[in-house]
C-alpha positions as CSV (number, residue, x, y, z in Angstrom):
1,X,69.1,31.3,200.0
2,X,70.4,35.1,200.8
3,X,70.0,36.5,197.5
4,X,72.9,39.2,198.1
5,X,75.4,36.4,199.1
6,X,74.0,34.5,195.9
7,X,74.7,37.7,193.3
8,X,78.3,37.9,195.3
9,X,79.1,34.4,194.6
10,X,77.9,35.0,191.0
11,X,79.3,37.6,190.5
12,X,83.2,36.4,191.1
13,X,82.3,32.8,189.8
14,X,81.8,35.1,186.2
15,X,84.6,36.5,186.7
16,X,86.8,33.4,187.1
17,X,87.4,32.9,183.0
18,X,89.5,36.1,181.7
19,X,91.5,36.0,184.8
20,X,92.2,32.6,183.9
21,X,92.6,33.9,180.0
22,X,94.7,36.5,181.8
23,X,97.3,34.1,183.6
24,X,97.7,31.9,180.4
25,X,98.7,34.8,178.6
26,X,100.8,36.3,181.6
27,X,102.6,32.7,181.7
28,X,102.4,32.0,177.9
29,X,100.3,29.6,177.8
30,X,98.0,31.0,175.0
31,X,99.8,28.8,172.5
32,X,101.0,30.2,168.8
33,X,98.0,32.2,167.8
34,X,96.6,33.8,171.2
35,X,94.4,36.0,169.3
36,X,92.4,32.9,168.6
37,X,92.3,31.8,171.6
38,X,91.1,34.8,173.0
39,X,88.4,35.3,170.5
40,X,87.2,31.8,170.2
41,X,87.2,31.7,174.6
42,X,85.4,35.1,174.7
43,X,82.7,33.7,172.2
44,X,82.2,30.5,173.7
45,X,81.6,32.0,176.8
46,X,79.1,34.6,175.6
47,X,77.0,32.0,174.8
48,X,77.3,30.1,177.9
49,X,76.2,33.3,179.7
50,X,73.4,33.7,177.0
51,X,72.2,30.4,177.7
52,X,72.4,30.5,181.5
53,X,70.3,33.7,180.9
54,X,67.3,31.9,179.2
55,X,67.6,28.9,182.0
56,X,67.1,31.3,185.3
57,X,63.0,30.9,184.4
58,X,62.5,27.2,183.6
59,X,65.1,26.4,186.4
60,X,62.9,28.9,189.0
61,X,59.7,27.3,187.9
62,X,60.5,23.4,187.9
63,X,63.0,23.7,190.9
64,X,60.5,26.4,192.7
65,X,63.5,28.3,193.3
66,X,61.8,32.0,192.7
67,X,65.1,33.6,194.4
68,X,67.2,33.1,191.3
69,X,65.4,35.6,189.1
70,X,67.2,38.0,191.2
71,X,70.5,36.5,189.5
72,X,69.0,37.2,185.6
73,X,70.0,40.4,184.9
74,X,73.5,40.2,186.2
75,X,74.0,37.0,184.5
76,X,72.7,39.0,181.5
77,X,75.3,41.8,181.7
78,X,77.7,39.3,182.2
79,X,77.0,37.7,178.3
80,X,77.4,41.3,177.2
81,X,80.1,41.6,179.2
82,X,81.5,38.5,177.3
83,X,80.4,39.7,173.9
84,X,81.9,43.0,174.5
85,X,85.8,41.5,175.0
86,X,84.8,39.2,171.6
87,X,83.9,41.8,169.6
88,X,87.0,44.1,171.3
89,X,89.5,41.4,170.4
90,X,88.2,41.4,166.9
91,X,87.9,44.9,166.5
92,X,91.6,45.5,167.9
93,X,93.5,42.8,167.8
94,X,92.9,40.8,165.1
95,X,92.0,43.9,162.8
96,X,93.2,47.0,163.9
97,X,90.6,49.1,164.0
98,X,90.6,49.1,160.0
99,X,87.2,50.0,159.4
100,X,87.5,49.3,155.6
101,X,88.2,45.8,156.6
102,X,85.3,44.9,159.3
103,X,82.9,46.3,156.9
104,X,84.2,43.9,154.5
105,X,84.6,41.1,156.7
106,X,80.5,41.9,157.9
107,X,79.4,41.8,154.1
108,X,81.3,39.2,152.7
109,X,81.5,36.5,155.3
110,X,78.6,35.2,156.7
111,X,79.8,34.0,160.4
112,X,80.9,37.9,160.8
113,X,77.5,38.8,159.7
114,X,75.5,37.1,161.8
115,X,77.9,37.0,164.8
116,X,77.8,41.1,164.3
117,X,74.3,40.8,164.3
118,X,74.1,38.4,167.5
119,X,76.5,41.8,169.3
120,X,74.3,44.3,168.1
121,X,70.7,42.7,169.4
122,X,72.4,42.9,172.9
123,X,73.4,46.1,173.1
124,X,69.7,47.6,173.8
125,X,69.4,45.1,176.2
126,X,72.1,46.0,178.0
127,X,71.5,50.0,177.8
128,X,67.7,49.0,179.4
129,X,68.8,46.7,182.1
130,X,68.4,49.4,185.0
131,X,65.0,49.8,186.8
132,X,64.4,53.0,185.5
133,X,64.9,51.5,182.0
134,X,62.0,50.0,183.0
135,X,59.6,52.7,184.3
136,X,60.4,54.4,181.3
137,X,59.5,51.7,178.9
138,X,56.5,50.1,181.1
139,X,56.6,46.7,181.9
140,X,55.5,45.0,178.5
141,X,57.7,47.2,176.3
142,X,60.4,46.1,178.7
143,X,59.7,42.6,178.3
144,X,59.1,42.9,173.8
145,X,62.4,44.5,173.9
146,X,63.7,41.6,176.0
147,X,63.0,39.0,174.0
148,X,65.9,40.0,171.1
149,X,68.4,37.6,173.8
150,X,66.3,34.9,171.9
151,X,67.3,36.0,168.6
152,X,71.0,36.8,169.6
153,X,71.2,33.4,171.1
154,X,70.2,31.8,167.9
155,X,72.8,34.1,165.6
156,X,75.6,33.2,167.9
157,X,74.8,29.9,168.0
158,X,74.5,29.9,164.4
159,X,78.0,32.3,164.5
160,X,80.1,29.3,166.0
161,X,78.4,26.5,164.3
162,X,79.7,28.3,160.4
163,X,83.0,29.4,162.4
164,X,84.1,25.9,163.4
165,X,85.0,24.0,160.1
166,X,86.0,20.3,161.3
167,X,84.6,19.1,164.7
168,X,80.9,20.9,165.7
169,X,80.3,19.4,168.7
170,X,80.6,21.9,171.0
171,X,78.4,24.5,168.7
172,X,75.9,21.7,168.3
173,X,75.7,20.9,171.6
174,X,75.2,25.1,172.2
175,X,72.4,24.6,169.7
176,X,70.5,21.5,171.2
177,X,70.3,23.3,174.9
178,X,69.3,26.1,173.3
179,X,66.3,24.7,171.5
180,X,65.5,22.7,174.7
181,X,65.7,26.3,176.4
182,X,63.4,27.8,173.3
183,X,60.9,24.6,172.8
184,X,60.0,24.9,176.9
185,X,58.8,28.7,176.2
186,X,56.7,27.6,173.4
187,X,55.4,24.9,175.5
188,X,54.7,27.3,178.4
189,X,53.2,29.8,175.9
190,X,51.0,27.1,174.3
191,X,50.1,25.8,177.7
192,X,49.0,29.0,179.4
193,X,47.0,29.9,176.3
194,X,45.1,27.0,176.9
195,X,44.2,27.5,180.1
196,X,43.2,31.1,179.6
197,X,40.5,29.3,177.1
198,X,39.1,26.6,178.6
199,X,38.9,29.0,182.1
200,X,36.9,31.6,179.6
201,X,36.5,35.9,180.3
202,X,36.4,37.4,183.1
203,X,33.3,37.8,184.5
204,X,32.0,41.4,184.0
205,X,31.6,43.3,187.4
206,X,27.8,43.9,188.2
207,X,26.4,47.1,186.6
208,X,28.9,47.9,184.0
209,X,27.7,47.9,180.9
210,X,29.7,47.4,177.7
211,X,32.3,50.2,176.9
């Protein structure tokens, strides 16, 4: 597949949601409370995008589909993206910008707290998603760094399942992917740590003596 028209078809497929958001609201059709409607669809969708973030490398290793790594980080910016307008509706419209009151929400109920925590994990990741980030950092910083999207993806998961009081479903559904997502990364680390065992060292190149 052309990997450009792939990242253009991404990209507007992403895109589809707040415009649909947008021409509810436009029409009406946000119901009695549209802040919550905007803030739990902003949410939900942040984690969708988290999780179709961790599934571009099990899906390009079992499908052999090595193209769609070139999708990752935009599908990546597009969960911040997502976690941005959440936390800006909160921020905004559902609070004002009263400072006073965020900083007690964040202290006093936990869903805030760890769905504040879930925001703030991402934003490094999205400040070193360039390829200079990555120069800079070298390739295995990069990667360390990286791997907080597993973390957020556990507090937002954990954000929606303590935010939803009756039916948890959906957020429980979010969570079982998500371990299937995690539990294949422990079984690929566990797996090539085996192999790098039973195959041994590296044999030590003729007339080099032990440094």
């Amino acid at each position: 597949m052309n990997l450009r028209h792939a990242k253009i078809a991404c990209f507007f497929a992403a895109l589809i949601p707040p415009l649909l958001l947008g021409w509810r609201a436009i029409h009406g059709g946000l119901g009695a409370n549209p802040i919550e409607v905007v803030t739990h669809s902003t949410g939900q969708w942040t984690i969708i995008f988290l999780l179709l973030t961790l599934s571009v490398t099990p899906l390009r290793r079992l499908a052999r589909q090595y193209w769609l790594i070139g999708l990752r980080r935009m599908v990546g910016l597009f969960a911040f993206f997502y976690a941005t307008l959440h936390f800006a509706t909160y921020v905004w419209l559902d609070k004002f910008f009263d400072v006073h009151e965020i900083v007690k929400d964040i202290y006093k109920r936990p869903f805030i707290t760890v769905g504040f925590a879930a925001f703030t994990l991402l934003v490094p990741l999205a400040l070193s998603s360039t390829a200079w980030s990555i120069r800079k950092l070298g390739g295995k910083n990069w990667q360390r760094l990286h791997r907080l999207i597993y973390l957020s993806a556990i507090l937002g998961v954990i954000h929606f399942i303590w935010l939803v009081k009756a039916d948890k479903r959906q957020p429980c559904a979010y969570g079982f992917v998500l371990t299937v997502l995690l539990s294949y990364r422990v079984w690929m680390w566990f797996s090539t740590r085996k192999e790098r065992q039973l195959a041994g060292p590296a044999p030590r190149p003729a007339g080099l003596g032990r440094i």
